[in-house]
N, C-alpha and C positions, 0 to 999 in steps of 0.2 A: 497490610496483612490483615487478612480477616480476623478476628478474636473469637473464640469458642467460650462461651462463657463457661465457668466454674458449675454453677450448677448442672450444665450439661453434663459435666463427667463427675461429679460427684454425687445429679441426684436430689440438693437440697436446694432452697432457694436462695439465690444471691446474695450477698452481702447488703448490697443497695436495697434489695426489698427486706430486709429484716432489719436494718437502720430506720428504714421508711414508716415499717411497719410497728417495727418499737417507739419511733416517732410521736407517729399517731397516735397509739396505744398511751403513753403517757401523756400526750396533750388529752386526747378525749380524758381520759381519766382526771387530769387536772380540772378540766372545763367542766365535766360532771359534778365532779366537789366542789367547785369556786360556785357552781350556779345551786345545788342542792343549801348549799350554805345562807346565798342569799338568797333565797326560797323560805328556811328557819326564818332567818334575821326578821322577814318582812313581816312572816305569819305572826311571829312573836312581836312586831312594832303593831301591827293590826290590832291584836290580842290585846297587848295595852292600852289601846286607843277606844278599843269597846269595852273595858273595864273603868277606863276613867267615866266615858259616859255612861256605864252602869253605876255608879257612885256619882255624878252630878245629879243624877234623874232622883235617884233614892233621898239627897239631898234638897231637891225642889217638892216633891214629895210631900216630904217632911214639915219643910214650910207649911204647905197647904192645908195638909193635916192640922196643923196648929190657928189658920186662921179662920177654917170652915169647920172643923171639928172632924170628930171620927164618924158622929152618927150620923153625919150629913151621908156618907159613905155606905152607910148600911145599907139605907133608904134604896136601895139598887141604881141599874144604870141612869134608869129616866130621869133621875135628881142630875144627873151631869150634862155642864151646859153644852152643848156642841162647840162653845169659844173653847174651851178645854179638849174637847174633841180633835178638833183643828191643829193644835198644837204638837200633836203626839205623832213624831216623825212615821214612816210608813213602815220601817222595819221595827218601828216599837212596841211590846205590848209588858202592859200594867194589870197586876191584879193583886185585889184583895181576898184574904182570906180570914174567916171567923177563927177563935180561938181552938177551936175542934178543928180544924180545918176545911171547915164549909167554904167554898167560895161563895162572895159578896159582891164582887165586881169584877168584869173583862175592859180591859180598854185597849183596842188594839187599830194601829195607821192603816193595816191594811183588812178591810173587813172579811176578802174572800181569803184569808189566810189561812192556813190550822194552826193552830194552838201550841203552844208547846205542853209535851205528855210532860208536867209534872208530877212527882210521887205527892201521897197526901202532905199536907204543910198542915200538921199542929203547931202548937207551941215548944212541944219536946223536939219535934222534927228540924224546925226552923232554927232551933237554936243550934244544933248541930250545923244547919247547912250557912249558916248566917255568916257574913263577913268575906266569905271565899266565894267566889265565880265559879261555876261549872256549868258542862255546856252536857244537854238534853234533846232528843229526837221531838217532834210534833206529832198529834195527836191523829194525822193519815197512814201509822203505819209503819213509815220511814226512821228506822231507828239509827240511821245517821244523824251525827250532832246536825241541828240546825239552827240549837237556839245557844244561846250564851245567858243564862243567867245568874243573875245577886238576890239572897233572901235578907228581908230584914225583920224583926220584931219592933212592933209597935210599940212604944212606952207603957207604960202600965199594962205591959202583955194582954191590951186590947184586940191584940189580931196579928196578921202576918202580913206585911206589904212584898211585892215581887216583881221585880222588873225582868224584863227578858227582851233581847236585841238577837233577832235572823242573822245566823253569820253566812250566808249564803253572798252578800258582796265582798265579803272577805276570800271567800273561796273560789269567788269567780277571781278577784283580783289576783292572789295566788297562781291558780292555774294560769289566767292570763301570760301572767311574769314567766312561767316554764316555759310553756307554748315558743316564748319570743326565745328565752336561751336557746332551747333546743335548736328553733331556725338558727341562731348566731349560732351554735357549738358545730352544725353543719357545714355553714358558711367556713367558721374558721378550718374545721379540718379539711374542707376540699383545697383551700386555698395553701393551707399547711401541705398536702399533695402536690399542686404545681411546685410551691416554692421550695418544696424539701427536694423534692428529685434534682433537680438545678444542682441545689445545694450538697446535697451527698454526693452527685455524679462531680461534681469541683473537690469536693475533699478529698474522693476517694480516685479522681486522677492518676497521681503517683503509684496508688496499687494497678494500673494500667499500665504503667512505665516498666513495674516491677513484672507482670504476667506475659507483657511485648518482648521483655528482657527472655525471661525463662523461657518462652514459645522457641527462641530464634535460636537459645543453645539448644534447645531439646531436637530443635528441626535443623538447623546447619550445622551443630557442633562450634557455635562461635565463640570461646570464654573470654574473647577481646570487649562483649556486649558489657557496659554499665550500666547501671541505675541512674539516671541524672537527680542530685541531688542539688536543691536551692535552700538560700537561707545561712546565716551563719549558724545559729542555734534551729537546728532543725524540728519537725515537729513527731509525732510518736514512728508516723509512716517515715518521716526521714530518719530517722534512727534505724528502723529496717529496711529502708534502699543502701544505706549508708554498714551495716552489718551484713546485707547479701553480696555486695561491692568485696565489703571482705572476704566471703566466703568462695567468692566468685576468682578472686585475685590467688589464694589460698591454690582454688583447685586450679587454676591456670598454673603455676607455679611447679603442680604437684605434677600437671600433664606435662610440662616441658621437662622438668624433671625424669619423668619416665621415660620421655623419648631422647633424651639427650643419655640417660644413663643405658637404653637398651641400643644408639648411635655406638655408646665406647663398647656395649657389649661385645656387638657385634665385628667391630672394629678391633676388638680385644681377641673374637675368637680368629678373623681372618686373620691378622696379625702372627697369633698364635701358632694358627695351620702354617703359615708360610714362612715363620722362624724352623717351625719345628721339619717343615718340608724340606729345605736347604740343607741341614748335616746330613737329615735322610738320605737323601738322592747323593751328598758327596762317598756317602759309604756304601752307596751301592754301586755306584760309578765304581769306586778304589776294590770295590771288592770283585767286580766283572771283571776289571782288569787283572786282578789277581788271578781271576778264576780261567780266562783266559790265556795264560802264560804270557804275556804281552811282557811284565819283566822278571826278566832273570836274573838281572845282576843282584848279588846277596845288599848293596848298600842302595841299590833302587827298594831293594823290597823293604828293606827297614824304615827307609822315606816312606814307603807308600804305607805301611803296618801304623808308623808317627801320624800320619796324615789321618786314616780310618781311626786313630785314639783322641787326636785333638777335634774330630768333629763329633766322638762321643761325647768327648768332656763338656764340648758347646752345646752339644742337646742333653746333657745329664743338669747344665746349668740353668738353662734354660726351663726344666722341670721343674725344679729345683725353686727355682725364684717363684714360677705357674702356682707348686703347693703352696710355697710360703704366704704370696697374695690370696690365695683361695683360704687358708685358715685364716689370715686376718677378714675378709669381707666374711667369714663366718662368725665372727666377733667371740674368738674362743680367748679365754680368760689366761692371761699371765701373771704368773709370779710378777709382785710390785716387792723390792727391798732394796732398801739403799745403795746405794752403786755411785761410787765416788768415779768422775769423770774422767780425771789424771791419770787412773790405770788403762781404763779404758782406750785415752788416745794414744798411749803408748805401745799398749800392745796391737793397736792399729795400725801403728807408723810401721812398726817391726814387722807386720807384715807384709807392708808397702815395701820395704824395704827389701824385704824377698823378693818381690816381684821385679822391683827396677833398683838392683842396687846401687846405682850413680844418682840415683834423682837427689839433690839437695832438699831434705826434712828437717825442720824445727818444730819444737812444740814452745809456745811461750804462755806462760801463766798469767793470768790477767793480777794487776798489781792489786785488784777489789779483793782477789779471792785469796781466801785464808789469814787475812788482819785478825786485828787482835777482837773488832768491832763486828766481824763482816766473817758470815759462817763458810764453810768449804761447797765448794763444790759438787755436793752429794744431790744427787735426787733421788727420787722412788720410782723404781720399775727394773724390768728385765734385766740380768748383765749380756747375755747372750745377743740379744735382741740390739741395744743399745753398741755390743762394739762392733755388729752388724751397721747400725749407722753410719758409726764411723768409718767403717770397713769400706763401707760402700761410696763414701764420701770422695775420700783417699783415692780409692781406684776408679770415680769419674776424672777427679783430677789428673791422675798419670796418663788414664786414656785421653783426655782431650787437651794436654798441653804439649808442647814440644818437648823433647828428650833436654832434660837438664834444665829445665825452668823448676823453681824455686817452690818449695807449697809450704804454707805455715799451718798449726793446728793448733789456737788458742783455747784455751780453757779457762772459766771464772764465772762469775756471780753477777746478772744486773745490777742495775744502779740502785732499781727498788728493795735488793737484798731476798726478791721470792723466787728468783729463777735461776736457774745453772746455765751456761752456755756453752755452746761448745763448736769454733767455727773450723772451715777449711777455706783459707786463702792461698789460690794460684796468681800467678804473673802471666797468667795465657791470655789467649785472643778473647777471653770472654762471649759472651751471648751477644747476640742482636735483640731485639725487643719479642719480634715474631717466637724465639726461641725461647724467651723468659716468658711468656703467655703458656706454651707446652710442655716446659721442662718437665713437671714434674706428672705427665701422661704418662700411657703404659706404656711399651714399645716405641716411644717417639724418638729417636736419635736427629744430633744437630747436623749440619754439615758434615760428609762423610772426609769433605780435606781436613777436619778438623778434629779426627778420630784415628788414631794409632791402635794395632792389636799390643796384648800384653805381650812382653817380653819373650816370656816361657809358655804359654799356651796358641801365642800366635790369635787369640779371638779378643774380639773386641768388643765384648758385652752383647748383654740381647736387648738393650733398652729399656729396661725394668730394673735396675739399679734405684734413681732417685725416687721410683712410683715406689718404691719398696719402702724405703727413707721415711719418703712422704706420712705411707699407712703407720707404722712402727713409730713412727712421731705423735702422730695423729692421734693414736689407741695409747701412748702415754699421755694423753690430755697435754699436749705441745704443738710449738709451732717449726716449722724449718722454712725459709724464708731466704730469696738469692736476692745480693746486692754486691751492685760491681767493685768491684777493688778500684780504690783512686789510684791513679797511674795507671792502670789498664790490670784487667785480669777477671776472676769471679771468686765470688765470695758467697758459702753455703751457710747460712747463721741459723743452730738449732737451738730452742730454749722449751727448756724442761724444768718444770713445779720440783720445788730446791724439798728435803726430805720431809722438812719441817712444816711445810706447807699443804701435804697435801693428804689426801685420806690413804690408810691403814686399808689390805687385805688385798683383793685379785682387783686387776682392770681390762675390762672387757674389751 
């Protein structure tokens, strides 16, 4: 797949050229300072180096002075032997000056030289400038330093001696030394060029991985794509392949999620239409037929009037359960108050008990709950809501066991003392696995051999009983959970936050 660089759509330059570029930028700048540095170092090892021979010269000088005399000196140049001539290196020049400041003698290596422009040198002068080096233009003009000189006073402030050294080798030496950085500071950064591109283009890799990644969702919609991540301790880019992986993971999650919850939606409303379409069309049937005259007999009609009431009742339930589910997925807030479970399952049973008055009911108390150690039974939430639970518990049971099989409804405390419980055990045929995977879907019903209508209404649920359970569980911060009865049967276990445990006020 071809890659669009970044700066194409944003405009700016690359990553890699402003790494590159910031590269360069602090090496040049490094190498500017490290070579400017030792460019100082030199001038000033130079500098020293013509001060010490400004102070040996003034110190042979001196000598001479004392073995020839001063007046020999006076006497002008022509008194100076050319062996002394000879001697006076070629960047050197030597002069004396009268007490006034007259000059007295020139001695200089290079003849066709100029002079250096000194100020007048008395005695008041030279004492000032005496002992400290300073450097002075020549007498062509050039008010660049060229000279470097030391003044000294002659003892018995007979005169002014003055040496002066051309710094012109110095300067070429100097410049030399830049001339050559510069070529090296060149050298280095073209080479810093090849070798950083390499270099960046390998680091920044991973951010390839990362942009190949994003290109291939953004173009096929694929959020199976990951980051390949190397290394145990990863490096700054692996820590965000390694956090977009997440976020990647995240939204795949949130997309399956959305299509698997708009799958039940939709499965939710066809469901819906065609529970709610079946009573329809039976009471429109019973009612053609009525309309019809088809029967006449007065105990035909009251069947068929029973018949048009009990397919009411199954779509007024069916609504019925439809609002109940639709305010909970609206997460509207219930009364939370203590609600002891024992009444609750009783006035369940009793229900049940209208319904199928032969069916064999127990309630048994769990021996944990209500000890001297171990608190009741009580949790926080709903009463209405809650012997709905049960209510609905009760009457999966009677519809899906055979007439006269056995149902228990225990009540108590877990072991850890935070939870209430409250089960329903049958002795019926139980679930299959496939059927413990859906149970608690909307509209799902088991096996229809396995499904009886109620007694007195003749209907046999609209399959929203346990989804009901379920949410109403769920929105008390609970679990309801099926596990099979040993020796055969099903067994529905709800547990709800005991009063003591849980927050004060509404729950959404």
């Amino acid at each position: 797949m071809s890659r669009r660089p970044l700066r194409a759509r944003t405009g700016g330059a690359s990553l890699r050229a402003r790494l590159l570029v910031g590269l360069l930028v602090l090496a040049g700048f490094g190498l500017l300072g490290a070579h400017a540095a030792s460019a100082a170092l030199l001038r000033g090892y130079l500098t020293s180096q013509i001060d010490d021979g400004l102070n040996a010269t003034h110190g042979q000088l001196a000598t001479l002075e004392q073995q020839q005399g001063i007046d020999l000196l006076t006497r002008g140049d022509a008194t100076v032997s050319d062996e002394v001539r000879g001697e006076i290196p070629r960047e050197l020049v030597i002069e004396y000056h009268a007490p006034d400041g007259v000059l007295w003698l020139r001695l200089s290596g290079a003849r066709d030289a100029a002079p250096p422009a000194l100020p007048k040198l008395d005695l008041a002068a030279a004492r000032e400038l005496a002992g400290q080096p300073f450097e002075v233009g020549s007498t062509n003009g050039d008010r660049r330093p060229h000279y470097r000189v030391l003044v000294r006073v002659i003892p018995g402030d007979k005169g002014v001696a003055v040496v002066a050294v051309d710094t012109a080798p110095r300067h070429a030496t100097v410049r030399r030394l830049v001339l050559i950085e510069l070529v090296v500071t060149l050298v280095v950064l073209v080479v810093l060029v090849l070798l950083g591109r390499g270099v960046v283009r390998l680091a920044l890799r991973p951010l390839d991985d990362v942009e190949d990644t994003a290109e291939s969702i953004i173009s096929g919609g694929d959020l199976s794509r990951r980051v390949p991540v190397t290394g145990s301790q990863p490096s700054e880019i692996g820590r965000l392949a390694t956090t977009l992986n997440t976020m990647l993971g995240q939204i795949e999650r949130a997309f399956r999620q959305r299509a698997d919850s708009e799958a039940r939606l939709r499965r939710f409303v066809a469901d819906a239409s065609h529970e709610l379409r079946t009573p329809l069309a039976g009471i429109r049937g019973l009612a053609e037929l009525h309309r019809q005259g088809a029967v006449r007999d007065e105990a035909e009609t009251r069947r068929l009037v029973g018949r048009i009431e009990a397919e009411a009742t199954r779509m007024s339930l069916l609504v019925d359960d439809l609002l109940l589910l639709a305010r909970m997925d609206e997460e509207r807030r219930w009364r939370r108050e203590p609600v002891d479970l024992v009444p609750v399952a009783v006035e369940a049973m009793e229900s049940a008990r209208a319904v199928d008055p032969h069916r064999p009911l127990s309630l048994v108390i769990l021996p944990e709950s209500g000890g001297d150690d171990v608190p009741p039974a009580t949790v926080l939430g709903d009463e209405v809501r809650l012997h709905q639970v049960a209510a609905n518990l009760l009457g999966n049971a009677l519809t899906h066991t055979p007439p006269g099989t056995p149902i228990v409804v225990r009540v108590g405390v877990d072991d850890g003392l935070r939870h209430g419980l409250l089960e329903v055990v049958d002795r019926g045929p139980g679930l299959t696995p496939e059927q413990v995977e859906r149970v608690f879907e909307r509209f799902y019903r088991g096996d229809p051999a396995r499904t009886r209508p109620h007694s007195r209404t003749g209907y046999s649920g609209t399959g929203l009983g346990l989804s009901i359970v379920d949410a109403i569980v769920t929105a008390h911060r609970g679990r309801v959970e099926y596990r099979p009865t040993p020796g055969g049967g099903a067994t529905f276990r709800v547990t709800l936050p005991l009063a003591g445990h849980g927050e004060d006020g509404d729950t959404p």
